[in-house]
MARTOR-476462 format. One record per residue: residue number from 1; residue in three letters; chain; x negated, y, z of N, C-alpha, C in turn. Coordinates in nm, 2 decimals. Layout:
N
<node num="NUM" residuo="ALA" cadena="A" n_x="X" n_y="Y" n_z="Z" ca_x="X" ca_y="Y" ca_z="Z" c_x="X" c_y="Y" c_z="Z"/>
...
# end
This chain:
67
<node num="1" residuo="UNK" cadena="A" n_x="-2.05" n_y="-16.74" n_z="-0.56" ca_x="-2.05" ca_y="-16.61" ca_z="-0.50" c_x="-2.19" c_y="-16.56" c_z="-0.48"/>
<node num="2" residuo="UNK" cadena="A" n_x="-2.22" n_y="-16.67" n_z="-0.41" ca_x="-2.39" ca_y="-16.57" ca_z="-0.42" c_x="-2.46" c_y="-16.60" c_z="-0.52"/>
<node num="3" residuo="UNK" cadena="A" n_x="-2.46" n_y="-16.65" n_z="-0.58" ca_x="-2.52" ca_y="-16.64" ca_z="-0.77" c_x="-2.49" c_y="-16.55" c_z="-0.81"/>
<node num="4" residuo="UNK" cadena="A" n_x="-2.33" n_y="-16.47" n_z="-0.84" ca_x="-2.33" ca_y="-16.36" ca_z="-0.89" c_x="-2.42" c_y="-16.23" c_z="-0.80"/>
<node num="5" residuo="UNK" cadena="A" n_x="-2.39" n_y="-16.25" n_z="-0.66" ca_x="-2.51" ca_y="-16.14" ca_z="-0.61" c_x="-2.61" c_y="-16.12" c_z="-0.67"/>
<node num="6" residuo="UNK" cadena="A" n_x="-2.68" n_y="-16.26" n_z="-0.65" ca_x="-2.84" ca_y="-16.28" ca_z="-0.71" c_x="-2.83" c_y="-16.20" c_z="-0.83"/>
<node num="7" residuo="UNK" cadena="A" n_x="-2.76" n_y="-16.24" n_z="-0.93" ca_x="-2.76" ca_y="-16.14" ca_z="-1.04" c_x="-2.74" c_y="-16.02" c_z="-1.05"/>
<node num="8" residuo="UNK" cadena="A" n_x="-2.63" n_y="-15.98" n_z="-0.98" ca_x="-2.66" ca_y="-15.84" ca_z="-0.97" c_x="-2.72" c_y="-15.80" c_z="-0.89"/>
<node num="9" residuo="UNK" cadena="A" n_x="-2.81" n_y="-15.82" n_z="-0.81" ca_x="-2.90" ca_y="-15.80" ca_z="-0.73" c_x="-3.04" c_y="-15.75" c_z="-0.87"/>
<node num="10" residuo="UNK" cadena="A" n_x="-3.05" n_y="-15.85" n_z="-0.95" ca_x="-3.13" ca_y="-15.86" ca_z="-1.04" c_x="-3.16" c_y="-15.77" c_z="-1.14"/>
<node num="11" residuo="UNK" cadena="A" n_x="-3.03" n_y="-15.78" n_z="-1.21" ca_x="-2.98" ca_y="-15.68" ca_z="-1.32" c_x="-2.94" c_y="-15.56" c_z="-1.32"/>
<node num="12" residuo="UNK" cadena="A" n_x="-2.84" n_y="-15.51" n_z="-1.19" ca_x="-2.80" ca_y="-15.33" ca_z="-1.20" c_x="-2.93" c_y="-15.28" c_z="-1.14"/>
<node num="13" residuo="UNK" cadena="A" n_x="-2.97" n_y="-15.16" n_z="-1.18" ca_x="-3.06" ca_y="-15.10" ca_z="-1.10" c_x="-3.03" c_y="-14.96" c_z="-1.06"/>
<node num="14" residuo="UNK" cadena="A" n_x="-3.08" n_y="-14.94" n_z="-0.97" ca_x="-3.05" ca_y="-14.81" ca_z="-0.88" c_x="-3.06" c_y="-14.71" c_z="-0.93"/>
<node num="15" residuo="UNK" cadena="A" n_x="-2.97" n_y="-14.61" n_z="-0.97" ca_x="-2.97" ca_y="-14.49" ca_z="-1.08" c_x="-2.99" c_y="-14.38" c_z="-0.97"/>
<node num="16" residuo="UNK" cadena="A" n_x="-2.95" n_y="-14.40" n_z="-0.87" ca_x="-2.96" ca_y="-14.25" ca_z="-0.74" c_x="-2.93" c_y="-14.35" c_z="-0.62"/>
<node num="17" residuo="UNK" cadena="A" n_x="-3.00" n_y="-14.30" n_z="-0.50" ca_x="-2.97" ca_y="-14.31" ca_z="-0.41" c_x="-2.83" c_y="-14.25" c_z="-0.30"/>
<node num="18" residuo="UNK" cadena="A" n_x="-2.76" n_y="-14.19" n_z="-0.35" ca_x="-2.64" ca_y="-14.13" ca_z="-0.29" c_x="-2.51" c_y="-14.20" c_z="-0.38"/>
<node num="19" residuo="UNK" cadena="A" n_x="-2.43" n_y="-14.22" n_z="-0.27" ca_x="-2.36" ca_y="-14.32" ca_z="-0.33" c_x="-2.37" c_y="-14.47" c_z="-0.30"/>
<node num="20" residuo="UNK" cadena="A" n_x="-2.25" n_y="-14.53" n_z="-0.31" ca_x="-2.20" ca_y="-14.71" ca_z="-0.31" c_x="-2.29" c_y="-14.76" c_z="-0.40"/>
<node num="21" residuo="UNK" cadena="A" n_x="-2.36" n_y="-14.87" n_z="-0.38" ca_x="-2.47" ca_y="-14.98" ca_z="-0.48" c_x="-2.36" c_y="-14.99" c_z="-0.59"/>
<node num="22" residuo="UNK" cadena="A" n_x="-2.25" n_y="-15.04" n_z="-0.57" ca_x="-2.12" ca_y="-15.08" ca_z="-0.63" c_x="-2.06" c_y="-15.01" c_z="-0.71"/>
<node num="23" residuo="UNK" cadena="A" n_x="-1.93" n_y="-15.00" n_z="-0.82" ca_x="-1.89" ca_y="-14.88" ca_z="-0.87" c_x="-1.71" c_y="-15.01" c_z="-0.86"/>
<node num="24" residuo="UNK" cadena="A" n_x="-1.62" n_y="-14.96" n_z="-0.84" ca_x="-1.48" ca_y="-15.00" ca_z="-0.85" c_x="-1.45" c_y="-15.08" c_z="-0.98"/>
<node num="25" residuo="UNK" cadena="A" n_x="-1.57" n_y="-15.09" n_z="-1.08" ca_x="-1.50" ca_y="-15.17" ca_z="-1.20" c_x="-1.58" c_y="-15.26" c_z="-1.19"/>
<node num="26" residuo="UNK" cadena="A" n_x="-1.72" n_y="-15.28" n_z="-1.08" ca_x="-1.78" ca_y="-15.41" ca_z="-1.06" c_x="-1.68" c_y="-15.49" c_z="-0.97"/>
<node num="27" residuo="UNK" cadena="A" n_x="-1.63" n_y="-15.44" n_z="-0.90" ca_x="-1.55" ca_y="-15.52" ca_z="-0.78" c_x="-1.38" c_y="-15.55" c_z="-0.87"/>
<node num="28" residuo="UNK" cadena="A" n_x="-1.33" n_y="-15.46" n_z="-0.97" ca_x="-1.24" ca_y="-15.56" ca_z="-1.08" c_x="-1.28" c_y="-15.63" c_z="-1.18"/>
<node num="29" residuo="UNK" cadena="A" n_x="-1.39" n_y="-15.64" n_z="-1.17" ca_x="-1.48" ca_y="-15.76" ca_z="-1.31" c_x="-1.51" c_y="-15.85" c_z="-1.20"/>
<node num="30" residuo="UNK" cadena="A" n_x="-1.53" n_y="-15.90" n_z="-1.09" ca_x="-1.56" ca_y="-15.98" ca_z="-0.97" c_x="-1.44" c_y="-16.05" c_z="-0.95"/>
<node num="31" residuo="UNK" cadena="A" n_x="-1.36" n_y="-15.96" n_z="-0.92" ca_x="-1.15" ca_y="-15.98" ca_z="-0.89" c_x="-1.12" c_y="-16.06" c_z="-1.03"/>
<node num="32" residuo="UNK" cadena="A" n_x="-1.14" n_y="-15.98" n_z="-1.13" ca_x="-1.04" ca_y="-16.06" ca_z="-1.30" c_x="-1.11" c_y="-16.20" c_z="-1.29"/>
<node num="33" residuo="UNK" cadena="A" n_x="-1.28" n_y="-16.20" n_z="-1.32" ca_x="-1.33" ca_y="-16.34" ca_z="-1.31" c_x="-1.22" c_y="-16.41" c_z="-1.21"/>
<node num="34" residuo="UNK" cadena="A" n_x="-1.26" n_y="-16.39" n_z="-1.11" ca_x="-1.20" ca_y="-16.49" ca_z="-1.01" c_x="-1.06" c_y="-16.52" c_z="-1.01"/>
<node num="35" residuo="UNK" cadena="A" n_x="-0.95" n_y="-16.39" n_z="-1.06" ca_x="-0.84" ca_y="-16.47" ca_z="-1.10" c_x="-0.85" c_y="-16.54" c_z="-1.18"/>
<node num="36" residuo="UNK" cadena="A" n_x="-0.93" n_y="-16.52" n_z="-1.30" ca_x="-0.87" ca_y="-16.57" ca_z="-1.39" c_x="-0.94" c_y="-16.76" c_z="-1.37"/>
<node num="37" residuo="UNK" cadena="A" n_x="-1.03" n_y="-16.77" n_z="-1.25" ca_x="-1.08" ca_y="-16.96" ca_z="-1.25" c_x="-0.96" c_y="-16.97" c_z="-1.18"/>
<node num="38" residuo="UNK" cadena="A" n_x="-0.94" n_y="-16.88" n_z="-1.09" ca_x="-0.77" ca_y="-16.95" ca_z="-0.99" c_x="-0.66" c_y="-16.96" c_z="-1.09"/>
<node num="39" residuo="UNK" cadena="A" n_x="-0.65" n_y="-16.91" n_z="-1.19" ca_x="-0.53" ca_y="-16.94" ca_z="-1.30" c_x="-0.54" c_y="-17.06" c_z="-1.33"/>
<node num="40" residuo="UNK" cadena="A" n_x="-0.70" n_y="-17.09" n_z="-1.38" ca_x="-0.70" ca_y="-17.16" ca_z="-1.50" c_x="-0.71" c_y="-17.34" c_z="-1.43"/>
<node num="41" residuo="UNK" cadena="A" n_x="-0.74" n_y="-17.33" n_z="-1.30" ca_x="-0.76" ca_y="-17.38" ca_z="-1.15" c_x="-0.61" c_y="-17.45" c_z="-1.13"/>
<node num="42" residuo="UNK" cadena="A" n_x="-0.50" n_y="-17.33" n_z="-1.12" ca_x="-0.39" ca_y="-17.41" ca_z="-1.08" c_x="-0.30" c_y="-17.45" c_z="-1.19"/>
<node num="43" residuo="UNK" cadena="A" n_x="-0.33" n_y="-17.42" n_z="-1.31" ca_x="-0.25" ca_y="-17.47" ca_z="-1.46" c_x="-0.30" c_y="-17.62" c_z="-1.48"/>
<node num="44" residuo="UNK" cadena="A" n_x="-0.39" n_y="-17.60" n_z="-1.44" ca_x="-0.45" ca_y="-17.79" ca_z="-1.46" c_x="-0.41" c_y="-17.81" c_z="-1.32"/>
<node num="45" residuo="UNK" cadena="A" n_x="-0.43" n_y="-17.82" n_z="-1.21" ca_x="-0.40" ca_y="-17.84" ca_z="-1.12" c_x="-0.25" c_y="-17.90" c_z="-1.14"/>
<node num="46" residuo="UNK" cadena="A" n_x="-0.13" n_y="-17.85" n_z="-1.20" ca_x="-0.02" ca_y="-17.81" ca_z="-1.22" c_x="0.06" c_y="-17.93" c_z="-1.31"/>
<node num="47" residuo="UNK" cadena="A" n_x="-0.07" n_y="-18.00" n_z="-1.40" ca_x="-0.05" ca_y="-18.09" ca_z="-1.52" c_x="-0.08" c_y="-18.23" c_z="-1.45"/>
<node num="48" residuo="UNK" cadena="A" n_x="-0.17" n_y="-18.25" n_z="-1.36" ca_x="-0.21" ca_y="-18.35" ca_z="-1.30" c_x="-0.09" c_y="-18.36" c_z="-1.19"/>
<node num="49" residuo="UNK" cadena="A" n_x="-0.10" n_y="-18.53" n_z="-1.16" ca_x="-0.08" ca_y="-18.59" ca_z="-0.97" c_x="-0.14" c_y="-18.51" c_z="-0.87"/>
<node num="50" residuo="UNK" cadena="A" n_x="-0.10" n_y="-18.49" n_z="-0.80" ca_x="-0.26" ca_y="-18.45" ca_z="-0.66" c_x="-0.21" c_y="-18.55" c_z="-0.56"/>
<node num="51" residuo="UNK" cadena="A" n_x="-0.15" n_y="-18.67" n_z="-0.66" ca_x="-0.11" ca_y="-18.78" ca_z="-0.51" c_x="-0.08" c_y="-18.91" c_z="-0.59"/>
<node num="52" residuo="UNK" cadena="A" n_x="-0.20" n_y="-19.01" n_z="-0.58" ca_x="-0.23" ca_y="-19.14" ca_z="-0.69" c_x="-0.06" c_y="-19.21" c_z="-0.72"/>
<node num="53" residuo="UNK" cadena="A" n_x="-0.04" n_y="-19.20" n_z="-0.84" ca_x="0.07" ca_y="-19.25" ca_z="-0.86" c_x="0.09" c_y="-19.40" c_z="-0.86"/>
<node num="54" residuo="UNK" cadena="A" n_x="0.18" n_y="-19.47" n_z="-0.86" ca_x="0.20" ca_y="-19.60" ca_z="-0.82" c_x="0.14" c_y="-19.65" c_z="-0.74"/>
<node num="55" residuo="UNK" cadena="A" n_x="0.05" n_y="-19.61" n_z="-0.61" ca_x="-0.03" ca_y="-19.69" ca_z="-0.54" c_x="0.06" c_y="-19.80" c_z="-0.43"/>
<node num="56" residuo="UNK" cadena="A" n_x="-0.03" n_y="-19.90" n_z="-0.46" ca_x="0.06" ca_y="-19.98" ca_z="-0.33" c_x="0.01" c_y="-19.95" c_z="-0.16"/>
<node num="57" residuo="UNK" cadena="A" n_x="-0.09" n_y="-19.88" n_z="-0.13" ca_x="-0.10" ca_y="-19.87" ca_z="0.00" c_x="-0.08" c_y="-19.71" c_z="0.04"/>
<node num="58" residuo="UNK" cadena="A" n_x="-0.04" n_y="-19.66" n_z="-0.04" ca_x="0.00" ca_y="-19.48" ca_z="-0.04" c_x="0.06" c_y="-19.45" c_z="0.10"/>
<node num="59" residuo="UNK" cadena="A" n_x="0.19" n_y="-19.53" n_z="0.14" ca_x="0.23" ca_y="-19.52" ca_z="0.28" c_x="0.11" c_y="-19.59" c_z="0.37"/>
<node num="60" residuo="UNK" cadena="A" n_x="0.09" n_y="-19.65" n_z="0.36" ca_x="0.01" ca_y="-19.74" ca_z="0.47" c_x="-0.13" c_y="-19.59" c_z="0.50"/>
<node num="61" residuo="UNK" cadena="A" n_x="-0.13" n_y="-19.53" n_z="0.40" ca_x="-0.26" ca_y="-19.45" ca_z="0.39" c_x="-0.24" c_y="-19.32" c_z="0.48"/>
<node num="62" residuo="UNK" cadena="A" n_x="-0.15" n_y="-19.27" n_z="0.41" ca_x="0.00" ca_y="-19.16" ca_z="0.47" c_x="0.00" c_y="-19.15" c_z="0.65"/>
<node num="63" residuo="UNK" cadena="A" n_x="-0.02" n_y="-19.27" n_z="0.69" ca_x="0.02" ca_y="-19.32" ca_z="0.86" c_x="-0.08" c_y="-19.29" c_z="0.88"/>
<node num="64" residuo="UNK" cadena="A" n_x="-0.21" n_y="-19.31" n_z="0.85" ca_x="-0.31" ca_y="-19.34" ca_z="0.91" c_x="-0.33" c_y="-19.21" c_z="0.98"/>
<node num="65" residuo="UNK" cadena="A" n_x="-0.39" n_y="-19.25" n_z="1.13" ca_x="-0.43" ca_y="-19.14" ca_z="1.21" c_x="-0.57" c_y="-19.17" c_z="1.24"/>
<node num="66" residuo="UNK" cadena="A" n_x="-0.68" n_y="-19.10" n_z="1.28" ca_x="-0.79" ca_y="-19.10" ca_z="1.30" c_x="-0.81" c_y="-18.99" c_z="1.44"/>
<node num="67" residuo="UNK" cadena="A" n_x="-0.80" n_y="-19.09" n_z="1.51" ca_x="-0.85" ca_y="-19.03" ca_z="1.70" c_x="-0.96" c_y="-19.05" c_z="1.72"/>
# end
């Protein structure tokens, strides 16, 4: 997130002072990127475990409380 600032921080430059720094198709090029790592994020996400399979101490692990 703030790498993309930095960059645009860098790269757009100020055409007028009146008016949003921003224009509505910077903040949907911001939005599509970002859906589209959360797509690509939960499709793999989706192919994998998110919970080690066959483990022998998975319950034992599960209980554990930490006070």
């Amino acid at each position: 997130m703030i790498h993309y600032i930095d960059i645009y921080w860098l790269v757009m430059p100020q055409l007028s002072s009146e008016g949003p720094p921003f224009s509505l198709l910077d903040l949907l090029c911001f939005a599509g990127i970002g859906g589209l790592f959360l797509a690509c994020a939960a499709i793999l996400a989706g192919k994998r475990a998110l919970v080690p399979l066959r483990d022998p101490q998975l319950a034992e692990s599960l209980r554990f409380e930490n006070v």
